[in-house]
C-alpha positions, 0 to 999 in steps of 0.5 A: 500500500506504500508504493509511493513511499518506497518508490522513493527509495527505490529510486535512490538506490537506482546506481549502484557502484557496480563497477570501478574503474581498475588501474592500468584499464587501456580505453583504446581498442586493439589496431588489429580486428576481426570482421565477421559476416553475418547476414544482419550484421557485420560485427568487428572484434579485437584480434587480442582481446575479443572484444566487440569494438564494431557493429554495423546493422545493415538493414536498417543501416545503423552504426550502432557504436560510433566510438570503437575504442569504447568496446568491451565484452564482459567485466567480472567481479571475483573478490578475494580477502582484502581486495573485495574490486577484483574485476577481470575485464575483457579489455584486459584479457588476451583472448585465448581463440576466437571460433566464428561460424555462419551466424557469429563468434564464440571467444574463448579465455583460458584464464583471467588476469588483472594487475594483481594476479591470473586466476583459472577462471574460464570463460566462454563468450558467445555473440550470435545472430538469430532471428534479426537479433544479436545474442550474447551470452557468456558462460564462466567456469570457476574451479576455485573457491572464490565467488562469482559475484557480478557478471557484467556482459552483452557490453555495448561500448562507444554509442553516439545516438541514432544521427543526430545525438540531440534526436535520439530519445531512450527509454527504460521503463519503470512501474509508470515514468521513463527512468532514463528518457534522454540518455545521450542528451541529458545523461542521468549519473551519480544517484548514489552518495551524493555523485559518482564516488570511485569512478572518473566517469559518470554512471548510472544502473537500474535493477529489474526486478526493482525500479525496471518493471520489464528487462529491456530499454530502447533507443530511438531517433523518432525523426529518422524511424530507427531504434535498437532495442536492447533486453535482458532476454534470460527467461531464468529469476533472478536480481539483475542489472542495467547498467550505464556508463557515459565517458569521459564525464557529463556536465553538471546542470545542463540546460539541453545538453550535458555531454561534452562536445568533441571541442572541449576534449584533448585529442585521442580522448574517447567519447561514448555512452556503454551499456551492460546487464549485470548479474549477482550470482555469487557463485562459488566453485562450478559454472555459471550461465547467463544470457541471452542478451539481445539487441534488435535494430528496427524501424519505428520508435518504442512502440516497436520495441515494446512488441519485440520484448511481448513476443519473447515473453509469450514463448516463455511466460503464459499471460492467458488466464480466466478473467476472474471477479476482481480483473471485471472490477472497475472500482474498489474502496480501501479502508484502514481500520487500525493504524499502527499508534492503536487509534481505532477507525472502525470495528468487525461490525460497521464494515457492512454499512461502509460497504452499503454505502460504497455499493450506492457509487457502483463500488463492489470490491472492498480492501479491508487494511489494519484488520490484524494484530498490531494494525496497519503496518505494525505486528506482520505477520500475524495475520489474525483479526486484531480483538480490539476490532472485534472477535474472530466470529465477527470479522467473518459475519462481517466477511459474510454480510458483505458478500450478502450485499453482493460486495467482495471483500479483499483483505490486505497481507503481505509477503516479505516483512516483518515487525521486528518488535514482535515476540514473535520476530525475535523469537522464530522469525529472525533466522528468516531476514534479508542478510547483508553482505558483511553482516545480518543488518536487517533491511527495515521500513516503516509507515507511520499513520497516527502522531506527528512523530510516526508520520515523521518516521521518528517513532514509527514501528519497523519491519524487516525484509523477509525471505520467502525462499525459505520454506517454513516462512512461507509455510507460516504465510500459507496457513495463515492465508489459505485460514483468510480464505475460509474465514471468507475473503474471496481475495487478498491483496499483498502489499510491498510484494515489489520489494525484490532487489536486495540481495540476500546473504542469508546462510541458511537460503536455499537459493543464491543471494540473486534468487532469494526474494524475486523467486520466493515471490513468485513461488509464494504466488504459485503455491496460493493460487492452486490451493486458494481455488481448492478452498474458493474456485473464485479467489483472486489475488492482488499485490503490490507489484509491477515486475513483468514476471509476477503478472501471470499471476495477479489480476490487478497490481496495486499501484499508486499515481497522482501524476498528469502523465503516466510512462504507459511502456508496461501498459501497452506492452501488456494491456490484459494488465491493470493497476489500481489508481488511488483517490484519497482526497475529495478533490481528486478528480484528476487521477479519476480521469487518469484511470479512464484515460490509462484503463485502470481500477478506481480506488477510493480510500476516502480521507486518506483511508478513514471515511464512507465513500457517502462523506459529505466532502467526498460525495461528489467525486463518489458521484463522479466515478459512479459516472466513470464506471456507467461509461465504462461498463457501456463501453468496457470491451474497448475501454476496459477489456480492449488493447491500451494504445497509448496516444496511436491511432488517434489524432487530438488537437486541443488546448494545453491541459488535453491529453488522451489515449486510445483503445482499439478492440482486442478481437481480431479484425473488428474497427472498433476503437476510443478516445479518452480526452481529459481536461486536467485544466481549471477552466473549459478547454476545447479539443478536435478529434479525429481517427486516423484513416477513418470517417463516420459517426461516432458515440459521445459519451460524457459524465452526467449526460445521455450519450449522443452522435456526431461525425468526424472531426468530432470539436467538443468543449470538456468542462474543467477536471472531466472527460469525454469519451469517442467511441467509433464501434 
């Protein structure tokens, strides 16, 4: 439920130092390379070092590194006892064969050396053309007792942009915002302790699962119609990384541009941006396989790219499923009965009428929070009703009155924390915890809700990150969740579930440290589903997750925007997926109207989760989404079940505070389409509409008013704050 809380953090840790920058490392590529012919692609290798320093897509003809003295091929962190950065990078390396065949090359190492030492490490690298795609993939062979600890590969060193640096656009895509939209014009380092601490450059790295909530990027010129696409194409989970480098440095507050320009260089210095996947495996004596990596030159912009990443998702990952109850959804009330500072809000026995009151707006599904021992965000996980609320038979009869009302309750858990001032923590759950790398420090976070001091983070209850690769953790979940479920919860929804990136040196895990929270996770979900639907073949599952990997399995993430604009990458790549969209405040009418623009669930959490939706402040924006939920169930195969298509297909001309969004009808063949257009300004703004490449009459539909009839262009004038909806069927 805290997604915008911990988003920030999460972001605060997007670079992490993952590679120094070693002594005695030569920038410059060997004099001497290799070409090797491919019929995409014609790649350039260092005879000595077998590194990438040239690759030259040929249609489109793209050069895709402009700087060869920039080229690399992996970096592998193998640490020692008092030398914890003991990289072995390929640069440094001479390359023991370089074996190429009809669709790429496999360089080979016998050995790695840096300035310290040589150790037996073998590695064997693979770059291979397959399918219009370059697939990089690396295998490293450790006979010795030393750790794996990162594996940087799928190097791409020395990029410029697409022609015109200023023209090319990227995009990393996070849960809702572009984490780096101007790479090679407004380079995004530092993030970490203030700058860029141990290098003499400038970096930056996203973790998927983490702030990446899928595992590719894109760089893309939209004026020339080219882009590559880049991902993270290894179906196996675990932690992993991108990772950026832009050399020799970027400018500090730049206003367009804040890469150097070649004038302001010495002669012979090297300029590019790097790009790289990283893994954290960890790994001790055996060998480790990682890959592939793919990169993809193509025409189009991101959109494109977006359809690249989906079509390899769907050869390894299965999205079709029933449509449950809680996906046919569109508007859920949240309610906090307990916080964490024991101020009670509401007792067992008022939920049905909070529920009644609900139903009168269109309101179906209720998320009941701060229902167990300790309240919100304080005593997990003892997942039992709190007695200050109620007896165990009246929070059933109250689950049962709801559903008599033809309501469906939703009850709030979580997966991986724990309140470590509970007897409980100390005395069975400790052994459990997110381990550090030197020590058990424990990963904590906390909420606040009911004094000053809480809300301040001064005096709020804490709770540790948990694992639940371990068995006998999730074991204690299991039970607790599958007893919800008799006791009537037709679905939970499982908060904080996006907490996936700390590695985990716990020493009783059963998985690698890379492994430990996004696999427990999605095993946690794996192991509810089947037996929940033995207890209820109806049950539905919610969480508070965006990692692409979880969503064969939740029907609704549980997301948190307040933003005009949303990066919709992961809603338009995946458009069976919806998020929930959250009105806390009476006055918030603008994310309502983002919730039909982006096709997604209405949550009011009425006074920041305390009231009726029946509040006398709140009773218009109720009245208001009762009227977005009208207009969409008309209409809802193409605003609610249709493909999301951002802003494609339509053509909106309007005043500063338009904005829309397009749905086209998920059947096959059929013309059907809408236009969302909002209104987010304060007074009434005009826009024209028109469908591209069609003509004829269309549906009006609009808040409060019977829909009517028009042609195309249709010109409407939307009231301040409201919507109107353009049907063509």
């Amino acid at each position: 439920m805290r997604n915008s809380r911990f988003r920030i953090l999460r972001f605060a840790i997007g670079f992490l130092p993952l590679v120094a920058a070693a002594p005695g490392i030569p920038l410059l590529a060997s004099a001497q390379n290799r070409s090797i012919e491919t019929p995409n692609v014609t790649l350039q290798l260092s005879e000595g070092t077998g590194d990438l320093v040239g690759l030259h897509w040929k249609d489109p003809n793209l050069e895709v590194i402009g700087d060869p003295r920039l080229g690399e091929n992996f970096r592998l962190l193998v640490p020692q006892v008092g030398y914890e950065a003991a990289y072995f990078n390929s640069r440094d390396q001479h390359v023991s064969r370089i074996q190429a065949s009809p669709d790429g090359v496999v360089c080979t190492y016998d050995s790695l050396r840096n300035e310290q030492e040589r150790i037996p490490v073998r590695v064997r690298y693979q770059i291979r053309v397959l399918n219009q795609q370059i697939l990089f993939s690396i295998e490293v062979d450790n006979p010795t007792d030393r750790k794996l600890a990162e594996v940087m590969y799928g190097i791409v060193g020395g990029q410029q942009g697409i022609e015109s640096r200023f023209d090319t656009e990227s995009i990393v895509p996070g849960e809702n915002r572009n984490l780096a939209p101007k790479s090679f014009s407004q380079f995004q380092g530092g993030g970490y302790g203030g700058g860029n601490l141990g290098i003499r450059y400038d970096a930056n790295g996203f973790l998927y699962p983490g702030n990446m909530s899928m595992g590719w990027m894109d760089v893309f010129n939209p004026k020339a119609g080219v882009g590559y696409y880049y991902a993270n194409e290894d179906p196996e989970i675990r932690l992993s990384a991108l990772y950026f480098e832009l050399r020799p440095f970027a400018k500090s507050a730049g206003v367009r541009d804040n890469w150097p320009l070649g004038s302001e260089l010495p002669g012979g210095e090297p300029l590019g941006l790097t790009m790289g996947w990283v893994n954290f495996p960890y790994a001790g004596n055996g060998t480790f396989t990682a890959g592939p990596v793919a990169l993809q030159v193509h025409t189009g912009d991101w959109h494109t790219a977006s359809g690249i990443y989906r079509a390899w998702f769907d050869q390894h990952f299965r999205m079709a499923r029933p449509r449950t109850w809680l996906r046919q959804e569109s508007a859920w009330q949240s309610t906090i009965l307990s916080n964490g500072e024991d101020a009670i809000i509401h007792r067992f026995d008022e939920l049905p009428a909070l529920a009644a009151d609900a139903k009168k707006y269109g309101i179906t599904t209720f998320e009941i929070d701060g229902w167990n021992i300790g309240g919100i965000d304080r005593g997990y996980p003892q997942y039992q009703p709190d007695p200050r609320l109620g007896t165990a038979t009246e929070f059933r009869k109250a689950l049962a009155d709801l559903r008599i009302l033809g309501v469906h309750p939703l009850i709030f858990s979580n997966i991986q924390v724990a309140d470590t001032a509970t007897p409980l923590f100390h005395s069975t759950l400790e052994r459990y915890t997110v381990d550090g790398r030197w020590a058990p420090d424990w990963q904590l976070w906390g909420w606040g809700e009911g004094t000053i001091g809480a809300r301040l983070g001064l005096a709020r209850s804490n709770m540790a990150v948990m694992s639940p690769a371990h068995p006998a953790f999730r074991k204690l979940l299991m039970d607790q969740y599958l007893g919800l479920i008799r006791d009537g919860a037709e679905g939970l929804q499982l908060d904080k579930a996006g907490i996936l990136w700390p590695l985990d040196f716990n020493p009783q895990l059963p998985v690698s440290p890379d492994k430990s929270l996004p696999l427990g996770v999605l095993e946690t979900f794996q192991e509810l589903l089947p037996k929940a639907r033995a207890i209820n073949p109806d049950f539905a599952l919610a969480s508070e997750i965006s990692y692409d990997r979880a969503l064969p399995y939740v029907d609704v993430s549980y997301l948190r925007m307040g933003d005009i604009d949303m990066d919709v990458a992961l809603r338009y790549t995946f458009p069976e997926w919806t998020a929930t969209i959250f009105g806390e405040s009476p006055g918030d009418f603008n994310p309502m109207n983002n919730g039909m623009r982006y096709g997604m669930v209405w949550a009011l959490a009425p006074r920041h989760y305390n009231d009726s939706v029946d509040e006398i402040l709140t009773r218009p924006l109720a009245r208001y989404v009762s009227e977005l939920i009208r207009i969409r169930k008309k209409y809802e195969d193409l605003l609610f079940y249709g493909r999301f298509h951002d802003t494609l297909g339509a053509t909106v001309r309007g005043d500063a505070d338009i904005r829309y969004s397009v749905f086209k009808s998920a059947q096959p063949n059929s013309p059907s389409q809408a236009c969302v257009v909002v209104n987010f300004g304060d007074a009434p703004e005009s826009a024209e509409i028109n469908f591209e490449g069609v003509s004829g009459s269309v549906v009006i539909a609009t808040p409060f008013n019977p829909d009517r009839n028009a042609d195309l262009p249709v010109r409407l004038s939307i009231p301040p704050h409201q919507l109107a909806v353009v049907v063509k069927l």
